[in-house]
N, C-alpha and C positions, 0 to 999 in steps of 0.2 A: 351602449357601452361595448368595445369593442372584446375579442377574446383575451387578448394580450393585458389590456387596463384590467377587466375583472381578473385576470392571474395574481394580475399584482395586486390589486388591493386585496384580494383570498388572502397574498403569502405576508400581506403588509398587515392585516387585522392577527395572524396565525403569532407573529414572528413578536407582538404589542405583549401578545396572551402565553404563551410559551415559554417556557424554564429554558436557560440557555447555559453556553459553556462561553467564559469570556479567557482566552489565552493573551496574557499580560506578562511583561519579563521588566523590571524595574529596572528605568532610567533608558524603555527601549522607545521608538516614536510611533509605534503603532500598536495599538491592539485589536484583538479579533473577536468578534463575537458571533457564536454559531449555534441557531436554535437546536434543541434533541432532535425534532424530528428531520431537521437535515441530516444530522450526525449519522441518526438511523438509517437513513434510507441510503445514504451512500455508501456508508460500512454492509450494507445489503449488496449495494449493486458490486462491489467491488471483490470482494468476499466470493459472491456466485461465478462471479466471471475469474475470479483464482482459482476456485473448484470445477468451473464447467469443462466438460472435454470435448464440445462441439464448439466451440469455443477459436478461432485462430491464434488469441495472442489471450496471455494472462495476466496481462493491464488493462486499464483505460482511464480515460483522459478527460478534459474538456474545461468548459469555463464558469467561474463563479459571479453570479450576479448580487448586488445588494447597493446600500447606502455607505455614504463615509459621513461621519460627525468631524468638525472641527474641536479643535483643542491639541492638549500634550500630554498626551501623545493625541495620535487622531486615531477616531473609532469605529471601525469598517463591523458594518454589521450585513455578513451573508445571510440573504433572505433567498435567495434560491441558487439551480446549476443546472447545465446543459451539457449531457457529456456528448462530446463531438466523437465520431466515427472514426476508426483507424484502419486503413489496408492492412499494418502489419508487413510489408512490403520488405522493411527492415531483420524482421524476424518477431518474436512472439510479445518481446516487448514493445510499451507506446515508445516506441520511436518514430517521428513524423519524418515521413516525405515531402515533397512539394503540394502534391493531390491534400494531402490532409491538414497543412500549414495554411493552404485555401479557405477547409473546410472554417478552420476560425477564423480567418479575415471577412469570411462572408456572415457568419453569425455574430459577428462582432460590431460588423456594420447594420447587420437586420435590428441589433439591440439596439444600438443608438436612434434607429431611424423610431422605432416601437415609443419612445419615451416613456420607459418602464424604469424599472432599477439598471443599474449601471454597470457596467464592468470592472469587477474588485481586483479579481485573478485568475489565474487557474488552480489547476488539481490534475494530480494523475494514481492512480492506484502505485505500490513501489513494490514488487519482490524480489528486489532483489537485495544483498546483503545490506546493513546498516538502512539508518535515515540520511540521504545527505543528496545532492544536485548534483548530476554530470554535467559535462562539457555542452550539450546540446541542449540540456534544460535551459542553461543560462545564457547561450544565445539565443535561444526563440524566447527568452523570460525578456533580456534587452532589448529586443528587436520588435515588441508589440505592448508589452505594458513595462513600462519608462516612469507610470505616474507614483509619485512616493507614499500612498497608502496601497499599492495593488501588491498582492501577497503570492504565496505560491503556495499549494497544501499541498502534503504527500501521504499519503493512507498504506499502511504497510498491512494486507491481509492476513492470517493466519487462518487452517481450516480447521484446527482446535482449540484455538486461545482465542483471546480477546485481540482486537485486531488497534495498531496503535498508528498515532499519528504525527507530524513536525510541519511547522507552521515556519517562512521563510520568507523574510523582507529587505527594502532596501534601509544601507543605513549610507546618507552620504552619497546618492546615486549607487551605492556597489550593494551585489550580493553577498553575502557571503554562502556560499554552499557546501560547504562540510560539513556542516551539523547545523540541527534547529537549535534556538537557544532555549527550548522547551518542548520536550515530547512529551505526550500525553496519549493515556487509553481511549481509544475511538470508539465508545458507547457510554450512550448516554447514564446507563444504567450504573456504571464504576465512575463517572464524574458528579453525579446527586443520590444522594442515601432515600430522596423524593423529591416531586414536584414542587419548588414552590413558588409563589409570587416573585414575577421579575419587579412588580414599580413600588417603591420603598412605603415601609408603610407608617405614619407620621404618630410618634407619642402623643396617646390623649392625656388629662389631667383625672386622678381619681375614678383609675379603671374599676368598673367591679371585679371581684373575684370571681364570678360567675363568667368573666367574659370569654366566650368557645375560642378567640384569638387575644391575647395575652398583647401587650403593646410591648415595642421594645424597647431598650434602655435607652437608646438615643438613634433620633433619624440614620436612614444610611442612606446615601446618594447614586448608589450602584449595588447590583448584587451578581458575584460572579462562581460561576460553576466551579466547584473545588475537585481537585483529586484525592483522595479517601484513601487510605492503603486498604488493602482487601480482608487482612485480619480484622480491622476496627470495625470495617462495614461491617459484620458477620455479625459482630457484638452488638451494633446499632441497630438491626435489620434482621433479626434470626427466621423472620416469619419469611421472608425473602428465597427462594431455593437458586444456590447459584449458580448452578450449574442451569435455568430456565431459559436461558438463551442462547444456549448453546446450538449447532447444528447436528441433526443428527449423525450419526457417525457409520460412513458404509459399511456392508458387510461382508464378509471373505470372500463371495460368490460373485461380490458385484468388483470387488477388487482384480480379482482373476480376469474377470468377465473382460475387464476393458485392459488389464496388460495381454491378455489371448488378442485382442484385436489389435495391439497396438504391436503386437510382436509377429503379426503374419509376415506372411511371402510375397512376395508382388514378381511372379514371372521366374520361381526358383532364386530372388535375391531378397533379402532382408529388406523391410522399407527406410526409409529415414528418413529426417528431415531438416532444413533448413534452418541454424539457430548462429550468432555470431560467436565463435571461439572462446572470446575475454569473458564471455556471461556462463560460461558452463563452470558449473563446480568442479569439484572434485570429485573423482569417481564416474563419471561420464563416460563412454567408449564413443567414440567417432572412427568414420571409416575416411583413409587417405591410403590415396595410390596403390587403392588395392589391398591396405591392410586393416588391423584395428589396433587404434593408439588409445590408451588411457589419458584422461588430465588430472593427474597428478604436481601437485606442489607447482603450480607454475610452469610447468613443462607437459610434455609428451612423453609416453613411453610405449613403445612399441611391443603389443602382444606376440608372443610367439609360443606354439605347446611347451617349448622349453620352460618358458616365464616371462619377464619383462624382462626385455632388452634397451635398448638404445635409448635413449633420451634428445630431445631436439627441443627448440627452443619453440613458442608459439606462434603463430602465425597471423597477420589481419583477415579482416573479413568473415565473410560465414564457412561454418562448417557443416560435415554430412557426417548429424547426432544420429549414432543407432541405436543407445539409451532409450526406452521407451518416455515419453513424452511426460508421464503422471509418475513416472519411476523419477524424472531428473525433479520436477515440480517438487515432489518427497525429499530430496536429496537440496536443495534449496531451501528448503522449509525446517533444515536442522537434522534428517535424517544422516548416519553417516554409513554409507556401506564398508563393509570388511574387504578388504582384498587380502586373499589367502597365502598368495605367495609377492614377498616382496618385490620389487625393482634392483635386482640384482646383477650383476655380470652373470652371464651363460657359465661360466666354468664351477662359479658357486651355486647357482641352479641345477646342475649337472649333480655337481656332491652330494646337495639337498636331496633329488630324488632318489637316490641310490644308496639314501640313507633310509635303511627299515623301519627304522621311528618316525622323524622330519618328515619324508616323504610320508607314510601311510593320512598324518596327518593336513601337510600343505597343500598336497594335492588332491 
């Protein structure tokens, strides 16, 4: 038996046995079904690589292997994944180049040749705002999986919440990409209150009372992973501590520790780096032509001791962020930084500091 077949029978006995989440949206043509211990381990991997600071890019990507069931809808059950490598070339986000658009034409073709599970979809990690598909998701989504059960996941991480997810398919040949028609918390532990048998399990006649499994009312033909609001779990589940899977949470020293590094000199200049303009929040400093501009509301605004001056529109392409790198991450993540003095005309800036009050405080 080769390594490839015993993988897949491993993930094929695992996937028979295993409590699953099934994402179903009534009257849609496909639903998905995803064992916990996938759910797990790629809210792991995706999570660590959101937090890691050795890290080039705070995405990643790749492809979902499994089976598709006939019927109506049809019933894609992910039984594994392969995240594919990204230069990052683009900037810190999975955005692929040519080199990495490769990288899944070549494991796409290894997988067919394997005759193993099949190619369902992809997946990418998402942090950036909302759940929803860019312009570049859904042309490399049309341009390689065209088939009408192949899906698109997207894992939105968090590095103190629970990390959530939106599932995205064709209806009709078309995407739709503005929203999932169902998000859902990505761990398995807020989609089951416990493990329990996936294969139905059949009414006997004149059960005892005694019996340690209890039969049910009536047969059920599927059983799928539900979402639990988090107050009722608590009620369901007190013996539970919920906060147990959480990640630990760093310390001030270690926080310091990596803005001191990220905020050194490189040759008497500030370091920066490489991030595309449209992706930076709000609160961001980037250096241009020599100076530092704020992104602000859609715009630019230009630092000067006075205060912020000038406003300009944004621009394409990448910029040079001098934000520390886990400073902008924070600030994406929900954080909002203060800015102390507004975006003002210099003449009312002027006023401000010359004002004994105003000033002692804005500035």
């Amino acid at each position: 038996m080769t390594e490839s077949t015993a993988r897949a029978a491993l993930f094929e006995l695992q996937s028979s046995t295993s409590p699953a989440y099934t994402w179903a949206v009534s009257q849609k043509p496909v639903c998905v079904r995803i064992p916990f211990p996938i759910i797990d381990r790629l809210e792991h991997e995706a999570v660590e690589s959101f937090r890691s600071l050795s890290s080039r890019g705070s995405e990643i990507g790749g492809l979902l292997f499994g089976n598709v069931s006939p019927g109506n809808p049809l019933q894609v059950s992910i039984e594994d994944y392969e995240l594919i490598p990204c230069d990052y070339s683009r900037g810190p986000l999975y955005r692929l180049a040519d080199d990495d658009m490769a990288r899944f034409d070549r494991s796409i073709l290894q997988r067919g040749a394997s005759g193993s599970f099949g190619v369902v979809g992809l997946f990418r990690s998402h942090t950036r705002k909302g759940i929803s598909l860019d312009a570049d998701d859904i042309a490399f989504f049309d341009s390689r999986f065209r088939d009408p059960h192949q899906i698109m996941l997207l894992v939105r991480p968090f590095a103190t919440k629970n990390s959530t997810a939106g599932i995205f398919i064709r209806e009709g040949g078309i995407v739709q990409g503005e929203t999932s028609y169902l998000e859902f918390p990505f761990r398995s532990s807020l989609l089951s209150s416990e493990r329990p048998v996936l294969e139905p399990v059949e009414s006997k006649p004149a059960a005892p009372v005694s019996s340690p499994l209890p039969a049910p009312a009536s047969p059920r033909t599927a059983l799928r992973g539900q979402i639990v609001p988090i107050a009722s779990r608590r009620e369901m589940s007190p013996t539970v501590p919920a906060m147990s899977v959480e990640p630990a949470k760093p310390a001030a020293d270690d926080i310091d520790r990596v803005l001191h590094q990220e905020r050194r000199l490189a040759g008497g200049a500030r370091v920066t780096y490489s991030a595309p303009l449209s992706e930076l929040p709000d609160g961001v400093f980037i250096a241009r032509d020599g100076e530092s501009w704020l992104v602000r509301d859609g715009g630019l605004r230009r630092w000067t001791p006075a205060g912020y001056s000038d406003r300009i529109d944004p621009f394409d392409g990448p910029a040079a962020v001098l934000t520390p790198r886990a400073t902008v991450e924070a600030i994406r993540a929900g954080y909002r930084p203060l800015v102390h003095l507004p975006a003002l005309p210099e003449r009312v800036c002027g006023l401000i500091r010359r004002c004994p009050v105003l000033g002692s405080r804005l500035l």
